[in-house]
C-alpha positions in Angstrom: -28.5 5.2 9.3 -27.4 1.6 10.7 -26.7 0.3 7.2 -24.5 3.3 6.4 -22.7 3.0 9.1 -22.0 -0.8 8.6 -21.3 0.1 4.8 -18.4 2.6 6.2 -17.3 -0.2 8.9 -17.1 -3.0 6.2 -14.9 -1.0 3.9 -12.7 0.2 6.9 -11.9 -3.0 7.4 -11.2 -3.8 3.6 -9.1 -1.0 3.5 -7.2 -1.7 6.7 -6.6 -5.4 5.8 -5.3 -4.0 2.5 -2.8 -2.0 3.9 -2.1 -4.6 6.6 -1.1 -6.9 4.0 0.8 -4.3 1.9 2.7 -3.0 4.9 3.9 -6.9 6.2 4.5 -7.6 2.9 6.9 -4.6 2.7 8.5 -5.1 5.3 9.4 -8.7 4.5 11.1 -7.9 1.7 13.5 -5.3 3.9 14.7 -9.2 4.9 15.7 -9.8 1.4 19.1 -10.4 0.3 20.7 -7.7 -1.8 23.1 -7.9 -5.6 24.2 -5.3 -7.5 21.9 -4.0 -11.1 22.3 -1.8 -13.5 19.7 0.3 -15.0 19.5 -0.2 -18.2 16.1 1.5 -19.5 13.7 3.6 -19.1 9.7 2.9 -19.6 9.2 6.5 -20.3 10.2 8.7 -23.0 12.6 10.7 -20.7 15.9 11.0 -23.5 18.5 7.9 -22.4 21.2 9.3 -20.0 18.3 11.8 -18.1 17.1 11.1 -14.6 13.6 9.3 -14.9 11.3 9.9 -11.8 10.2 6.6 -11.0 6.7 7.5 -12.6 7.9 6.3 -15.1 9.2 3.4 -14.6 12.7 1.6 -15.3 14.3 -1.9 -16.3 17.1 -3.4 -14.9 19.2 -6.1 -14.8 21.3 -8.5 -12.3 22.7 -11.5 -11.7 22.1 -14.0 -8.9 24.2 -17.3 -9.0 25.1 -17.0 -12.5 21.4 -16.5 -13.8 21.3 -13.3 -15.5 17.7 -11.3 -15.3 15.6 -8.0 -16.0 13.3 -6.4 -13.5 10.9 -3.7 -13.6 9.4 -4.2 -10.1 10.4 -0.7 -8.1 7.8 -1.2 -5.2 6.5 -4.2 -3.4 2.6 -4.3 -3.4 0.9 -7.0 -1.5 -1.0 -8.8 -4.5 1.8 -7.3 -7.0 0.1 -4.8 -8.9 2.0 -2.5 -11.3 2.4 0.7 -9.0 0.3 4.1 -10.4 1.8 6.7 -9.2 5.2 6.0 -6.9 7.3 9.4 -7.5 8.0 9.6 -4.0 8.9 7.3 -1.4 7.8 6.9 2.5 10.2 9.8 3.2 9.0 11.9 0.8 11.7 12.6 -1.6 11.5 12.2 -5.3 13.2 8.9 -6.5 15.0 9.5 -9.5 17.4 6.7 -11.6 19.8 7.4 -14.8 20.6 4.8 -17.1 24.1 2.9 -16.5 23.4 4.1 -12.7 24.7 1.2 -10.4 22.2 0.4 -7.7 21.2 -2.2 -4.9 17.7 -4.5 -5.5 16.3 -7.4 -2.8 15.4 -10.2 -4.6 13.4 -13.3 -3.2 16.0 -16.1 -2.7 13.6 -19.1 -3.4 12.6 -17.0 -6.8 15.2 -14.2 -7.8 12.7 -13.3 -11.0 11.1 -11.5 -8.0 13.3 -8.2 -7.3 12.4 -4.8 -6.1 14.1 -1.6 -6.9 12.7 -0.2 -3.3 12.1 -2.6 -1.0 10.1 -1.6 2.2 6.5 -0.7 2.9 4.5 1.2 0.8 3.2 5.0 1.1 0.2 3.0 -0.6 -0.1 0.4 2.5 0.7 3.5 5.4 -2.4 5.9 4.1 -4.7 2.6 3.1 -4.1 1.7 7.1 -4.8 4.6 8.2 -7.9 5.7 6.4 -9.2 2.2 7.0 -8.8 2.8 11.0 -10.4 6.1 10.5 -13.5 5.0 8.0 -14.2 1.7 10.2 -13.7 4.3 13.5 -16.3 6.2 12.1 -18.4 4.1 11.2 -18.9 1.6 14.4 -19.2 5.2 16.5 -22.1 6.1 13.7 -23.8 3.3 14.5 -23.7 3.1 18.3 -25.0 6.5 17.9 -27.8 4.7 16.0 -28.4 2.4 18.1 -28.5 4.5 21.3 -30.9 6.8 19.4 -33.3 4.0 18.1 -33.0 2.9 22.3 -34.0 6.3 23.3 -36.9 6.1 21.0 -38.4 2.2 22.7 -37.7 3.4 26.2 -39.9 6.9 25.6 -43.0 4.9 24.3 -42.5 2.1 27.1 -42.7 4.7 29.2 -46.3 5.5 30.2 -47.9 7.9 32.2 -49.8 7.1 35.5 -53.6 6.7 35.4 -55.2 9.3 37.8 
């Protein structure tokens, strides 16, 4: 039961150092400064001029200093990883962009290639915290239980009976 226990603790922690890192990340691009784009695409096969949930996907472009560019990111993800499902943000609303629709992106200043539709923590980073506190919770309190147990075990055969 102790290994199980450290199993769950180990990935608790993996997953709560995930979403750590996708949270702070998140919210360091909040700090990024903001241009004007255009969407110009969609990744999907939703007809041009149709809203496209995010799901999707979409392309952009914007200008910073003069340099014209095209992004795709929408979400920022710690160890930038194409986002699976994002349809619906940390509020819970469905995102939803039409081509030729005017919108603000943050892009890094040291490297404007890097911009994000979204900018901001995660639902990804929120529920990979929280299921990290619970699963490493869960585990450390499976193995004190274990190892109260196997304690209650030694202490009843040290125990010995008088000798009449």
């Amino acid at each position: 039961m102790t290994r199980f226990a450290q199993w769950g603790m180990a990935a608790g922690l993996v997953l709560f150092l995930y979403g750590l890192c996708d949270i702070g990340y998140g919210v360091w691009t909040l700090n990024w400064p903001r241009t004007q784009a255009r969407i110009v695409s969609e990744t999907g096969t939703i007809p041009a001029g149709k809203c496209a949930p995010i799901l999707w996907g979409v392309r952009y472009t914007y200008s910073v200093d003069g340099q014209h560019y095209v992004g795709t990111l929408i979400q920022p993800h710690a160890f930038n990883r194409p986002l699976l499902y994002g349809q619906f943000s940390l509020r819970g609303e469905s995102r939803c962009y039409a081509v030729g629709a005017e919108v603000q992106i943050a892009y890094a200043q040291n490297k404007p290639k890097t911009a994000y539709l979204e900018p901001g923590p995660t639902i990804e980073g929120v529920v990979a915290l929280g299921l990290g506190a619970i699963l490493g919770l869960f585990g450390a309190s499976l193995h004190g239980f274990a190892r109260r147990r196997a304690g209650e075990d030694i202490s009843a055969s040290v125990r010995q009976e008088p000798h009449l």
